[in-house]
N, C-alpha and C positions, 0 to 999 in steps of 0.2 A: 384627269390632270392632277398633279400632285398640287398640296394646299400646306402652307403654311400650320401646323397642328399646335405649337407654343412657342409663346419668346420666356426668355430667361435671361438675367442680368445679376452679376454678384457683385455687387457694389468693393465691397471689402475682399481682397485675392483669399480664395482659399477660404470662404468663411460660407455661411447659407444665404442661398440665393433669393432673388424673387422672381415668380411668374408673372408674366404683365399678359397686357391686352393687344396693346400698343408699344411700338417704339421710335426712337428716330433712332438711323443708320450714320455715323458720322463715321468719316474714315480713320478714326483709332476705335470704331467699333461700334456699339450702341449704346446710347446713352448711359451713363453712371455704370457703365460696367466697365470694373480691376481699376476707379481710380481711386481708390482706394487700398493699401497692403500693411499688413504689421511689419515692425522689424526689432530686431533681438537691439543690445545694447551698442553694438560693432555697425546696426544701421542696415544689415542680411537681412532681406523678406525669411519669413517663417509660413509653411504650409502644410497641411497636413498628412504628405508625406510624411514627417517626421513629429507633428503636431494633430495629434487626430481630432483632439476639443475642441478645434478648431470649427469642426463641424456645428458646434452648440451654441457658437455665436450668432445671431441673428440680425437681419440687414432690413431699413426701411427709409423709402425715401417720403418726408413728410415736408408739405410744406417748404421743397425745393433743399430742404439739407439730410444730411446723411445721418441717419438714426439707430444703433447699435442693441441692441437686447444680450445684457450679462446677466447673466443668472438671473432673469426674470425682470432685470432692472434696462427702462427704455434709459439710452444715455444721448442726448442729441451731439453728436461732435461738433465741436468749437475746434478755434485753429488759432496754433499762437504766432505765426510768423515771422516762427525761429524754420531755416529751413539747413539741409544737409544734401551730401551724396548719399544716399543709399543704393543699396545692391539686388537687382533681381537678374539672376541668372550672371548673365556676361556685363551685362549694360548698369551705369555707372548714374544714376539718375538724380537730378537737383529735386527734392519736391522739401514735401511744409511739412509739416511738426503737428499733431495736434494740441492742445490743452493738455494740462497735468492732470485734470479729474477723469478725463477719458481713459488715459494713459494708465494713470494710477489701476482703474477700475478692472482696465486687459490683464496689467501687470500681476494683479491679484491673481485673475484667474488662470492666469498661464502660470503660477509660478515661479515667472521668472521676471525682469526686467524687460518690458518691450514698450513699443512708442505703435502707434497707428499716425502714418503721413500720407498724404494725397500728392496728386497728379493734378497743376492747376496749369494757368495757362500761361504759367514760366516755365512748365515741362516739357522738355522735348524727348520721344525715344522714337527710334525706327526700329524697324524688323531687322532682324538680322540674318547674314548668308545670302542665298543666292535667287531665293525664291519668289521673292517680292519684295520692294525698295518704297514704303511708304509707313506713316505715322501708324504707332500702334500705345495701345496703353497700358497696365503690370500687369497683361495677360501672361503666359507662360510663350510667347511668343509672336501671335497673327492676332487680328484686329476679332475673326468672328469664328467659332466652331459651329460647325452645322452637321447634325447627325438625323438620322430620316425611322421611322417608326416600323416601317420596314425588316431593318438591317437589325433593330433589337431583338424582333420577335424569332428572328432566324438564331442572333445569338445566345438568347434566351430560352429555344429548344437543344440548342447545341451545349447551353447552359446545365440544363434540366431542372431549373428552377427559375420563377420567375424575373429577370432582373428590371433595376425602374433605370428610367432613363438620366433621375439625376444622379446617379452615379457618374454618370462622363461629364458632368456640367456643361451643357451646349446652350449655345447662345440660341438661335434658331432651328424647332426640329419642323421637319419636312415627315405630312404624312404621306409616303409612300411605299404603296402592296407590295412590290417587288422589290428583296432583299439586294442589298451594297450597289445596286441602281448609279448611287453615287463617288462610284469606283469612276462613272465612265462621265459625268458631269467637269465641265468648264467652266463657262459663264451660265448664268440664272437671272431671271428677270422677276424679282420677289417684290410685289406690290410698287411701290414707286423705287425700289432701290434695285441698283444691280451689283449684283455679285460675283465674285473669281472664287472659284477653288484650286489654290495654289497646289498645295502640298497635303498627302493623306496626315492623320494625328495619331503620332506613339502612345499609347496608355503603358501608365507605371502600377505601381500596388495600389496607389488611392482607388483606384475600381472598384478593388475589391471591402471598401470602407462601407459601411451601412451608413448611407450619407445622413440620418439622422443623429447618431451618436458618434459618428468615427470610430466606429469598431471594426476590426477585420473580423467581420462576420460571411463574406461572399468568395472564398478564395475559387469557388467555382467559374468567376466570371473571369479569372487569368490564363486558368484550363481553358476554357472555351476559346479566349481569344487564340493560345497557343495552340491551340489545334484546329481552328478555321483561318486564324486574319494574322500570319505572318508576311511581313512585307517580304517582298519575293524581285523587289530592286535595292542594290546596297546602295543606294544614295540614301534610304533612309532606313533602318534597320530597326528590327523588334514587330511589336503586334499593334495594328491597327483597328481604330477604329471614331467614325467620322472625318472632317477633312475643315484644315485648317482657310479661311478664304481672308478676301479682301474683298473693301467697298469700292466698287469704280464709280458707279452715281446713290451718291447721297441722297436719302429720302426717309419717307414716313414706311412703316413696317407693322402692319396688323395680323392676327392671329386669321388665319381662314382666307388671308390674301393667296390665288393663284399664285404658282411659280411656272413661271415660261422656262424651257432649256433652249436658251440662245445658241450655244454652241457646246459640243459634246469632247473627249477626248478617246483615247483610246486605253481600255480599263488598266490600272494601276496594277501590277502581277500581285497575286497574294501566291503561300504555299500553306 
């Protein structure tokens, strides 16, 4: 039976993550994860797409608050309850301001102008389109990515080097032997929470990022994906890989928790 193999949460969008043991499953995700994001001076999330250093920021949750590592410097974020719209993606979002020493300290390192704000509990966003109609948080779109241990090592020979799996940044992976398994997954019954896999997950150039430095050091892994996991229905278009879900029952989430497949679909086309 497939098990639960790591959870992962990135507190801050776009920035390094953490492995946990444990998590709670809330329906905009699991806990402390994306409510946190930077934004330039116009109030735009910034990610490493376009921001690769982004990668060399470091995320901790201590003592129940959000704890930042800049150049080697722990910064615990404080919040000043000045708050804005800012922008991630389409969605137009109310959230908080942090502190000016925090702020300052990003600002350095990014060279430019930016603010770090949070998602508190005046913030509202849903998903958007057609896919799922429920609370989500400055993820890049659905509450949870779930990728299976499986699916790497295939594309990882397909690869011809090895790749790690935080390159895709997934929330929950799933160790399972047999490759994209989870092409044909529905609902899942993962320790006390259950899960939907709505919609498969595009990957862009960040793949190819050495998620310790944010270097394009792996363009191998975009080869690979284009020549295994092109989506092969144009409702969603490009190269696939993991699948975007939602929470339908809320609960606790441990590493090595069974996963039940409640209900299966019929496999997602790749070409």
């Amino acid at each position: 039976m497939p098990t639960v193999a790591s959870l992962h949460i990135y507190p801050v969008k776009s920035c390094r993550g953490i492995a946990l043991t444990s998590s709670h499953a809330e329906h905009r995700g699991l806990t402390w994860d994306r409510r946190a994001m930077i934004v330039d001076s116009q109030g735009t999330f910034l990610t490493q797409r376009t921001h690769g250093n982004m990668a060399l920021i470091g995320t901790a949750i201590i003592d129940s608050k959000l704890v930042l590592v800049i150049d080697g410097r722990r910064i615990v974020a404080s919040w000043s309850g000045k708050r804005r719209l800012c922008r991630v993606w389409n969605d137009n979002v109310n959230v908080e301001y942090a502190s000016a020493a925090i702020n300052n300290a990003l600002s350095e390192f990014m060279e430019q102008p930016v603010s770090l704000v949070r998602m508190d509990k005046q913030t509202s966003r849903k998903t958007s389109g057609s896919w799922a109609d429920t609370d989500v948080s400055l993820s890049d779109g659905y509450p949870l990515l779930i990728t299976t241990t499986g699916s790497l090592r295939a594309l990882s020979q397909r690869a011809g080097i090895p790749l790690e799996m935080t390159q895709f940044r997934p929330n929950i992976v799933i160790d399972c032997e047999t490759p994209w398994q989870e092409d044909n997954w529905h609902r899942l019954q993962v320790g006390a929470v259950e899960i939907e896999l709505v919609k498969p997950c595009t990957r862009c150039q960040v793949t190819t990022l050495n998620p310790e430095n944010g270097q394009a050091e792996r363009p191998e892994t975009m080869k690979a994906l284009i020549d295994q996991r092109r989506s092969g229905d144009d409702r969603i278009k490009g190269v696939l890989f993991g699948w975007n879900a939602i929470v339908r029952k809320t609960g606790e989430v441990v590493r090595g928790d069974e996963v039940d497949i409640l209900e299966t679909r019929t496999p997602w086309p790749v070409k």
